[in-house]
C-alpha positions in Angstrom: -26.1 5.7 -8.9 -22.7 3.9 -9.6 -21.6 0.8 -8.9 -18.9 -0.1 -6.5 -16.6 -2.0 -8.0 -15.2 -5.1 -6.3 -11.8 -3.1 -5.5 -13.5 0.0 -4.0 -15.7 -2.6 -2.0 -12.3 -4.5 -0.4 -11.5 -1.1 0.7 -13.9 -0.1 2.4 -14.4 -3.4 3.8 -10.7 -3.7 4.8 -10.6 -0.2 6.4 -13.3 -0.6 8.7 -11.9 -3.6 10.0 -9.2 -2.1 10.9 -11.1 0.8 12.3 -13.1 -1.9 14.5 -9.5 -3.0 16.0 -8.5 -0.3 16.6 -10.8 0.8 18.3 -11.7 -1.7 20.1 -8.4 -2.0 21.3 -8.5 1.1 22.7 -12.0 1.3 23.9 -11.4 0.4 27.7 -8.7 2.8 28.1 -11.3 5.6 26.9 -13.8 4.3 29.2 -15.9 3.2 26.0 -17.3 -0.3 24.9 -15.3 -2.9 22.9 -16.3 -4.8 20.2 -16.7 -8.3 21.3 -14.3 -10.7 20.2 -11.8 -8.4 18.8 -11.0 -6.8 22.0 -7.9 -7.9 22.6 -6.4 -7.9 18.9 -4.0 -4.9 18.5 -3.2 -3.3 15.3 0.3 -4.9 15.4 -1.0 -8.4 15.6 -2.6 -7.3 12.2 -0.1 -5.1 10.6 2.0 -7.8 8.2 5.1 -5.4 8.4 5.4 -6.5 11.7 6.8 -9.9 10.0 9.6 -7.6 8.1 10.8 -5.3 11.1 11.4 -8.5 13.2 12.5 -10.9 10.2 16.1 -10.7 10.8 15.9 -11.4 14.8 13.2 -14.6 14.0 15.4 -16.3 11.3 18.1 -15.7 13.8 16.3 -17.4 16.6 16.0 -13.9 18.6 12.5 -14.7 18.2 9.9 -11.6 17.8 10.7 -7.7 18.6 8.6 -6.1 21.3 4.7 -5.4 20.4 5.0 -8.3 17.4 2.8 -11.2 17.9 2.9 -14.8 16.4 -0.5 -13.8 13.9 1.9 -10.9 12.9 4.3 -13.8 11.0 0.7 -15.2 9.8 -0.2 -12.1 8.3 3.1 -11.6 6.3 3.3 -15.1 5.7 0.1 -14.7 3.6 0.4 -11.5 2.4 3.8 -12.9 0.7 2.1 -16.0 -0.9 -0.3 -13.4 -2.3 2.0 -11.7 -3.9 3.5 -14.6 -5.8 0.9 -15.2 -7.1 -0.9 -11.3 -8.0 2.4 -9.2 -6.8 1.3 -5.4 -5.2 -2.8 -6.2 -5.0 -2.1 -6.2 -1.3 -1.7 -2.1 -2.2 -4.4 -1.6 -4.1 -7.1 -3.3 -3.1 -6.0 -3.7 1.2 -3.5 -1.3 2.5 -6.1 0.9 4.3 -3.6 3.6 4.1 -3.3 3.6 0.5 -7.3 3.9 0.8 -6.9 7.0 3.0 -4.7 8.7 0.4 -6.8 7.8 -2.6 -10.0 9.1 -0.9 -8.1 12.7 0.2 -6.9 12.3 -3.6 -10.5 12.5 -4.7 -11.0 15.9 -3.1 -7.3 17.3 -4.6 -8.5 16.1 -8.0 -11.1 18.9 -7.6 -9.3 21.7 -6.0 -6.5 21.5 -8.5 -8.2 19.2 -11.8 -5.3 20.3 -14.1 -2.5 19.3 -11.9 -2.9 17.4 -9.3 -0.3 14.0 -9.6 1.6 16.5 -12.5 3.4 18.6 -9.8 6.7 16.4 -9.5 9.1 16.7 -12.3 9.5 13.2 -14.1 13.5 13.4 -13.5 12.5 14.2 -9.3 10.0 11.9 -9.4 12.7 8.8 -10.6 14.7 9.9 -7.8 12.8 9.9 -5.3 11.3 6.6 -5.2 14.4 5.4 -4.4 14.0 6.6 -0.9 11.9 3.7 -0.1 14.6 1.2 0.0 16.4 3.4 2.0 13.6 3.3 4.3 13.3 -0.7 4.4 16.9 -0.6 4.7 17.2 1.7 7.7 13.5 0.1 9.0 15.3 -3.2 9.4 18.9 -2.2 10.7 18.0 -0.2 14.0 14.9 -2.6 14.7 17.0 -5.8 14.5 19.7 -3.7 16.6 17.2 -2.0 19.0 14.4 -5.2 19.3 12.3 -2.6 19.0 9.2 -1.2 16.6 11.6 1.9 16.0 9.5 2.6 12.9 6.4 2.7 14.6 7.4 6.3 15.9 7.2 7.0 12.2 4.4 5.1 11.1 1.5 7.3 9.6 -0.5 3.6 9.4 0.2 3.3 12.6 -0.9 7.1 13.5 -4.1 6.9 11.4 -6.1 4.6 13.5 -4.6 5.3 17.1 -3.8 9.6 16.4 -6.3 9.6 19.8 -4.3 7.1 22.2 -1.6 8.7 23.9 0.9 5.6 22.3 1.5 7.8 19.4 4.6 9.4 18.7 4.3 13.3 17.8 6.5 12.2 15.2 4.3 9.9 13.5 1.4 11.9 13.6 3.6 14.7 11.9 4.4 12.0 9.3 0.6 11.3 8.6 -0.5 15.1 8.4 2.4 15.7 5.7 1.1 12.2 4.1 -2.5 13.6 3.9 -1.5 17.2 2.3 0.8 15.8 -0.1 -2.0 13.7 -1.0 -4.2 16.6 -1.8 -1.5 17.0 -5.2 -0.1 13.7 -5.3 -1.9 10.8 -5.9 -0.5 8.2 -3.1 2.3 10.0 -1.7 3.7 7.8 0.8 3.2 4.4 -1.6 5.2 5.7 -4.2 8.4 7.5 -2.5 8.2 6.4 1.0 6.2 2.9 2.0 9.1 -0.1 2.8 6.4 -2.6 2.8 5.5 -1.3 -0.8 8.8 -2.0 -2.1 8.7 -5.4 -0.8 5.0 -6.1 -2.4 6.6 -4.3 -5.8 9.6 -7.1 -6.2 6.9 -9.7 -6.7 5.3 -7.8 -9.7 8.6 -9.3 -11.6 7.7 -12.8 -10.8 3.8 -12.8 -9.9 1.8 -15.9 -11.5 -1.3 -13.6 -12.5 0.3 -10.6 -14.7 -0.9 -7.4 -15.8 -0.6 -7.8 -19.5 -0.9 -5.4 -22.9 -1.8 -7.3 -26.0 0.2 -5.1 -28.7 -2.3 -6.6 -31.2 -5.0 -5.1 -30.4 -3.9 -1.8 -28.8 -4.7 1.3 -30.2 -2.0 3.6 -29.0 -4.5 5.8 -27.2 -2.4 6.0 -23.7 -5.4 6.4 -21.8 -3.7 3.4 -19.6 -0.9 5.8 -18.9 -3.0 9.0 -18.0 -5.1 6.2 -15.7 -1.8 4.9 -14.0 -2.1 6.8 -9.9 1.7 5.9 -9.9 2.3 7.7 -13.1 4.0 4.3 -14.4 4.0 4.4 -18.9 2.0 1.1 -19.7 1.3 1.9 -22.9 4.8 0.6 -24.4 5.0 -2.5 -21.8 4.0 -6.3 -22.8 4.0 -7.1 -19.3 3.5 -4.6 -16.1 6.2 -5.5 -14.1 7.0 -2.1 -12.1 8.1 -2.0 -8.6 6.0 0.8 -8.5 2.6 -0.6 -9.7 0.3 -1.3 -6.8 -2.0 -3.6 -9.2 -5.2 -1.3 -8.9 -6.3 -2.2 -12.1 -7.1 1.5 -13.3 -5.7 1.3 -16.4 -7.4 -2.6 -17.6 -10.1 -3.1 -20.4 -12.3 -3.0 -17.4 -11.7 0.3 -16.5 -9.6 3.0 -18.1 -8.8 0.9 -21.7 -11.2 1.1 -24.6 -10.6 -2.2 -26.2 -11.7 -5.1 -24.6 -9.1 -8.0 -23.9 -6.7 -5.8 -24.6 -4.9 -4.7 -21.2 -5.7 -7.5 -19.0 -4.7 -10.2 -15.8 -3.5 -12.5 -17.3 -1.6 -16.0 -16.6 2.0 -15.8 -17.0 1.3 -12.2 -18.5 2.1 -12.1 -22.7 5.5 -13.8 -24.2 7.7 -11.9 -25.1 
């Protein structure tokens, strides 16, 4: 039997947390029990994104859109300092929707091996990731302007764990079932044309402490890190990983997809260039 690795396991554990809140939170309304302790803990008390919908009315001293609480600030407080210091990991190894896509991914892998994350063209593909600025853009405009979650009516994160409460938006849930298909021939749809937190958590890749580094020495021009890459990123040519894109999985290190040890690694300040 395999091992987990220690990714796979901060998934897993990450999601069902989430899960618990969730439904705890909604547990009384369904007439069910709640979890003690986490009862009254909502999913946007937990949701860091919270901290950039309502950023520009709290530096303003609006204070906090509806449905944000103070933890929310917490959350992306820490979430931020994280990224200084190991850019996207909060992608790859947290964002239980990212987990949700990779696990319908797994099934899409087998219903369509020879080209499932292949089906984009590479000139589309450049395009369209694009669209997630435009999407943090117009997420921050009409909720500073509304004080309100406006992206919440959109939010398939948001219409994972609460598709059963009667809160949900149609809209949202239509978002999340064209998140999940997609996902069946793209390997993490929403993260890499769509997610405005993702965007956020990909600027820190160009200024992260710990960096995703290629020792040129020692490589062996085999591109396996490339055909290992979910966000279809070239590695194999880079020193340092810096991609907005990359969500810092860590498919494509010596410890996973690479033959040669020490070769592509985390590394300290990444490799000089």
């Amino acid at each position: 039997m395999k091992k987990l690795s220690i990714r796979k396991i901060t998934q897993i554990l990450f999601f069902v947390i989430v899960l618990a809140v969730t439904y705890s939170k909604n547990a009384t309304e369904l007439g069910l029990t709640p979890i003690p302790f986490i009862s009254g803990v909502s999913l946007h008390a937990i949701c860091p994104f919270g901290g950039v919908e309502t950023f520009y009315t709290f530096i303003t001293g609006q204070g906090l859109i509806a449905k944000i609480h103070d933890s929310t600030m917490v959350m992306f407080v820490l979430v931020l300092a994280s990224g200084i210091l190991f850019g996207s990991a909060f992608c790859g190894f947290i964002c239980p929707l990212g987990t949700i896509q990779e696990w319908v991914g797994k099934l899409g892998k087998r219903i369509f091996p020879k080209h499932y994350n292949q089906i984009v063209p590479e000139k589309w593909d450049k395009k369209l990731r694009y669209l997630r600025y435009v999407v943090l853009a117009a997420v921050i405009y009409f909720s500073s302007m509304t004080f309100k979650l406006v992206f919440a009516d959109y939010d398939p994160y948001f219409a994972l764990f609460n598709f059963y409460a009667g809160e949900v938006a149609v809209t949202a849930i239509v978002v999340l079932a064209v998140v999940l298909i997609s996902s069946l021939i793209i390997e993490r749809p929403w993260c890499k044309y769509l997610c405005p937190f993702g965007i956020i958590m990909g600027l820190f890749n160009k200024i992260r402490i710990f960096k995703i580094a290629r020792n040129s020495s020692t490589c062996i021009n085999c591109k396996k890190c490339d055909k290992a890459c979910p966000m279809n990123l070239v590695l194999s040519d880079k020193k340092n990983i810096t991609s907005t894109s990359c969500i810092s999985c860590m498919a494509c290190t010596s410890d996973n997809a690479c033959p040669v040890e020490d070769t592509m690694i985390m590394k300290l300040g990444g490799v000089s260039k």
